[in-house]
N, C-alpha and C positions, 0 to 999 in steps of 0.2 A: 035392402041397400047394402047390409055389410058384405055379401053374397056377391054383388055387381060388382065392390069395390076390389074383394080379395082376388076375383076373377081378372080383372083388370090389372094387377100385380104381378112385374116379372123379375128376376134377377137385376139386377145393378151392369149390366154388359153393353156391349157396343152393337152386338144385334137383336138388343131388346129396343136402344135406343133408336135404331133405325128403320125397329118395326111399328116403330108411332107414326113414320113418316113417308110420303107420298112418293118421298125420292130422296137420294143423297143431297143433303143441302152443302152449300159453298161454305157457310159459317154454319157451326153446329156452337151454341152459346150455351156452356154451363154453367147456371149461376149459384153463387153460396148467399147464407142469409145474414152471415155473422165472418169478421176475418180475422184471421191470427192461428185457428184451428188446423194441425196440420192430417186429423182424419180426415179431411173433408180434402186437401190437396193432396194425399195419398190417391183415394179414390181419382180425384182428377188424374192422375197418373197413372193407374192401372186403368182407365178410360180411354187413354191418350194412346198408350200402347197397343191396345184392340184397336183401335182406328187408324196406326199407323199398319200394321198387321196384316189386317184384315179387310180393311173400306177405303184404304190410299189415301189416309189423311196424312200431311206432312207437314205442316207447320202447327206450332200451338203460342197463341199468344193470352197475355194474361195482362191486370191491373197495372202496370208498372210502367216509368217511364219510357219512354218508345227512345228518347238519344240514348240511353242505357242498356237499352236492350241490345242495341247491336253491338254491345259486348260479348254478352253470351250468346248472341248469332256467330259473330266471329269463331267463338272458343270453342260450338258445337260441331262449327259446319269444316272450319281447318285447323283446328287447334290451337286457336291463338291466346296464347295466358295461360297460368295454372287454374286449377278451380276453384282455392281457395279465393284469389285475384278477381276474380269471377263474380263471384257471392259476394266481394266487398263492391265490387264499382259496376257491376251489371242490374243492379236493381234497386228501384226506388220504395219507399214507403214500410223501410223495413224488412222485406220480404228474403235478403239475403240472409239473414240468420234462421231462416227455416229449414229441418231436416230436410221436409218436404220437396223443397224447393232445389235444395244440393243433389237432392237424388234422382230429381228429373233431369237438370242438366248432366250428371252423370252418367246416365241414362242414353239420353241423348246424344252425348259425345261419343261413347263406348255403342252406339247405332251406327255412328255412321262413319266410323273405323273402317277405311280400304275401300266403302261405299263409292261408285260415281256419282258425282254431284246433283244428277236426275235424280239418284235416288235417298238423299241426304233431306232426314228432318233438319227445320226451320222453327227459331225463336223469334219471338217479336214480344216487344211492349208495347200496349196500346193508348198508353192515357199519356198525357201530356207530362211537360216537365214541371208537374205541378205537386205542390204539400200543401196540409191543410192549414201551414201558416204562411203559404203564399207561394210566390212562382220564381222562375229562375230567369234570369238572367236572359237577353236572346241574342246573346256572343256565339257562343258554341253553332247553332242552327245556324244562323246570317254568316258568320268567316267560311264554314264549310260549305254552305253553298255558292257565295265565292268564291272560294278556292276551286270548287267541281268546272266552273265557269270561266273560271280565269285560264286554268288549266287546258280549255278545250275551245274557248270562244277568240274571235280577234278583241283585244283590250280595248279598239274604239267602242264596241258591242256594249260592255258595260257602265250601267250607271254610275257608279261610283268605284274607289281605288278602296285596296284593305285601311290605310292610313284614314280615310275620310268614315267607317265604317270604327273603328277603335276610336275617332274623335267623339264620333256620338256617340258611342255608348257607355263611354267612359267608364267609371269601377264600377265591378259586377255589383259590391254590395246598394250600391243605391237601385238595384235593382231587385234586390234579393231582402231587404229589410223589409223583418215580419211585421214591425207596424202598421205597413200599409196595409194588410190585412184588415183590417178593423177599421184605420183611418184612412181615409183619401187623401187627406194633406200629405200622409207622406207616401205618398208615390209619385213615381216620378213616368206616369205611363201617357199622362198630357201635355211634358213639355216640349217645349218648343225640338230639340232635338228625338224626341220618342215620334213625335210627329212626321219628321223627313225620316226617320229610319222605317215608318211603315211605308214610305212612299218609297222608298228605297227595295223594302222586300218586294214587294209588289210587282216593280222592275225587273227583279232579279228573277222571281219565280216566272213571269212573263218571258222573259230571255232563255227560260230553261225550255216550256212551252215550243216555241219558236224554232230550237235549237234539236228538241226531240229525236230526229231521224239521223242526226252528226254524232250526238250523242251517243246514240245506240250503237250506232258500226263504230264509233272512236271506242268505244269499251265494250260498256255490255248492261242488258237491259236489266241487273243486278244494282249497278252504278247509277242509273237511273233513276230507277225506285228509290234507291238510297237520297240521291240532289231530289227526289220529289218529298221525300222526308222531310230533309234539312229545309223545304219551301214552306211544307204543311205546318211543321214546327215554329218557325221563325214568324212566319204571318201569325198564328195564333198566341204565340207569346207576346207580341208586340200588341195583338187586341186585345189581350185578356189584360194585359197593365193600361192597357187606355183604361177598361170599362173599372178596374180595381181605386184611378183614381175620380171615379165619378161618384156626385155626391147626392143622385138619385133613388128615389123609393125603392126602384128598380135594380139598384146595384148588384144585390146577391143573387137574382132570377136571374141575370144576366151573365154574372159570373159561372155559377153552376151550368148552367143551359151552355158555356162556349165550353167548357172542359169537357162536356157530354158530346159536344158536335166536332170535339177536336179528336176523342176518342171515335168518333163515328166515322169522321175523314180517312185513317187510317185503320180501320177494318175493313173501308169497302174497297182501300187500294188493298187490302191482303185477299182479300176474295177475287184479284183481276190474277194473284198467282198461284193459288194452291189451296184446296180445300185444308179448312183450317177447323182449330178446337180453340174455341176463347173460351176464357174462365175471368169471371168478375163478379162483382155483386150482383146480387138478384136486380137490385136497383138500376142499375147502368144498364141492363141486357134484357129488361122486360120490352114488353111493345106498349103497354101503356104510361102514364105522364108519372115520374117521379115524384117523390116530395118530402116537405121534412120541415123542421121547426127551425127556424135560426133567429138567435134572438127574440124571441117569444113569438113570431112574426112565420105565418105558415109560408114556402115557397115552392112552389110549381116549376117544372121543367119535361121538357120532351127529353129521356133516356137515347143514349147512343142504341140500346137494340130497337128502340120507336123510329128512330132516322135511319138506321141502316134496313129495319124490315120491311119501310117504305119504297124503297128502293128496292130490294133483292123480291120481296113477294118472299114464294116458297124457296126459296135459293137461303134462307135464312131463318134457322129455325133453334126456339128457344126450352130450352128446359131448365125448370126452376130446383135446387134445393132448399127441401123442409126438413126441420131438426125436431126430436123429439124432448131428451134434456142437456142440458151443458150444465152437467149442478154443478164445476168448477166454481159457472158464473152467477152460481143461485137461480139458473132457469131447471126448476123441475118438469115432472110430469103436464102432458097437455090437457087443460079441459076438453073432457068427451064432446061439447057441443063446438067444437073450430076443427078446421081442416086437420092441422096436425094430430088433434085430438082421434080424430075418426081413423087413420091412419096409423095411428101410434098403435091402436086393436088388435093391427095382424100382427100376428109370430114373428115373421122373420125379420131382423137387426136390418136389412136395407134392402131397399127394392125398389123400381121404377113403376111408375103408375102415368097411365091415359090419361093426361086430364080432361081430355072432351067426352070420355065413358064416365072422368069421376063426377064432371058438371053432369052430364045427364043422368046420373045415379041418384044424383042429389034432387034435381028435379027445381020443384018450386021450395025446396027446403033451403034455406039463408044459412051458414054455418057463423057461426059468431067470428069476430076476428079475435086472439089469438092478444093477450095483454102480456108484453115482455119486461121483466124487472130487470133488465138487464140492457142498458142502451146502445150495445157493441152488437145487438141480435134484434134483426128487425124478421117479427115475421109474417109468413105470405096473408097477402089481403085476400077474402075470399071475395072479393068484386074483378080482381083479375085473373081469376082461373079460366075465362074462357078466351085469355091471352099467350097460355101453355100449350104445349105441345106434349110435355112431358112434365112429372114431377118427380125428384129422386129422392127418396125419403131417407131418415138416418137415423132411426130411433134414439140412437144414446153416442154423444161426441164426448172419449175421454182428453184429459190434458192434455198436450202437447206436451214435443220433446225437446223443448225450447222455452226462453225466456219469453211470453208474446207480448204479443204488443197492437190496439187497435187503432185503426186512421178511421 
């Protein structure tokens, strides 16, 4: 077995990864198992680069608000902001104080210097405007896409005026108060006013629909994507504060499960423009059913890579990151009898591995899962190894160069 495995073992590259695969996929999803690590988003970035190089990939999107992102879309693609400007209001969940992350927009920006616009890498944030003490606001989504409408459509076309659109939504904070988190009482995603404003999105995203072919010749199918953003967004924030103030069994499988399916919404509009590299948690990007403890209470959800691989088939294809130690975090060495364990054996510090040679290597042999003292590192289940395409192993993750910080 060790013989099959080490066989199986190739550099950490961009055409090691695309020699696991039957073809170039639309989404190429690299997942991490633990966040805040910037060796692990280094790697995504000397990955990111071979594929932009070498395999035509040009966009790369990752964990982080999607209205946020098209900050750092802007500032990569024409230069708009400074970088520091950038790092502060282009990304969610933290992730702007990462070296990592400054130096791929860097990167980025300094690519596509003098570039024609055909040939200009693209940023995107994929997950909703959501934190894990609750959700934002859905002004920003709903006025902008108003405005894209107002701006291009006759006024009678429209359901409502901006004045009727700022009545109902009144101050963001009672949209944004982390209580409701926890409590349903206090949210305010069933009142009488959150109700006409889904009815309202609705309309609007409909009108945008409708409007499609005026659209595209009034602008440009850049502008489009963008109003189909500002729809995806705004309807998902207005359900996700419905279902926040409901006071069902079901509330947190329903929560979790629309941030997953809001995430999945826009990956599968990124795969209608450019072969792309998403980076997220192993969790979000697997093909099988997520899960996790909340409130002592196990909860189940379809992951965004299980809804998007439905859809794409082979056009979608995933590769899991496995870590060896993060002793920062008190995770040592791996027991020899779990995946990581058997893989931690070979020599070399990082390497990508088959995982349909390493399931059949394994055979009728069960590897143990994999006990983490460490709750910011979840790691791989050996019951979904034959949901891999790839696995990129990482023997040993030192500190980061940064303060971190885990969602």
């Amino acid at each position: 077995m060790a013989t099959d495995i080490k066989d199986s073992a190739h550099p950490v590259e961009a055409t090691s990864l695309m020699g696991l695969l039957p073809a170039r996929p639309r989404l190429l999803a690299l997942g991490e198992p633990t966040h805040g690590e910037d060796a692990l988003l280094d790697l995504r970035n000397e990955l990111f680069r071979q594929l932009v190089e070498q395999e035509g990939y040009r966009t790369i999107a990752i964990e982080s608000d999607c209205m946020m992102g098209l900050v750092v879309d802007d500032h990569v693609t024409v230069g708009t902001g400074t970088l520091d400007e950038v790092m502060v209001h282009g990304f969610s969940h933290g992730w702007g104080a990462s070296a990592a992350n400054r130096e791929l927009v860097r990167w980025m920006r300094a690519h596509n210097d003098r570039r024609p616009a055909a040939e200009r890498v693209r940023f995107a944030g994929f997950d909703g405007p959501l934190e894990m003490t609750g959700a934002a606001s859905p002004r920003q989504a709903l006025t902008a896409l108003h405005g894209c409408l107002s701006a291009r459509v006759d006024a009678d076309l429209l359901p409502c005026t901006t004045e009727t659109l700022d009545r109902l939504l009144g101050a963001d904070d009672r949209w944004t108060n982390p209580a409701a988190m926890t409590d349903p009482a206090e949210s305010v995603g069933q009142s009488a006013e959150a109700r006409k404003l889904r009815l309202l999105a609705d309309d609007l995203v409909a009108l945008l629909d409708e409007q499609t072919p005026h659209i595209i010749t009034a602008t440009s199918r850049d502008d489009w994507d963008r109003a189909r953003l500002y729809g995806r967004t705004a309807t998902g924030l207005l359900r996700y504060h419905f279902w926040m103030a409901d006071t069902s069994p079901s509330r947190m499988t329903r929560l979790v499960g629309l941030r997953d399916s809001m995430m999945a919404a826009n990956l599968l509009a990124l795969a209608e423009r450019d072969p792309a590299l998403i980076h997220a948690h192993n969790g979000h990007l697997q093909r099988d059913k997520s899960s996790m403890r909340m409130g002592g209470r196990p909860v189940e959800w379809w992951s965004a890579g299980a809804l998007v691989s439905s859809r794409l088939g082979e056009e979608y294809a995933f590769v899991a990151t496995a870590l060896g130690t993060i002793r920062h975090q008190g995770v040592d060495t791996p027991p020899t009898d779990t995946v990581e364990g058997l893989l931690h054996a070979l020599p070399e510090d990082r390497y990508v591995v088959d995982a349909h040679r390493l399931a059949a290597a394994l055979g009728d042999t069960q590897p143990a899962p994999r006990v983490s003292p460490y709750y910011g590192y979840a790691p791989l289940d050996p019951a979904h190894l034959a949901g891999y395409d790839g696995i990129v192993y990482v023997k040993d993750v030192p500190q980061s160069r940064r303060l971190q910080r885990q969602s």
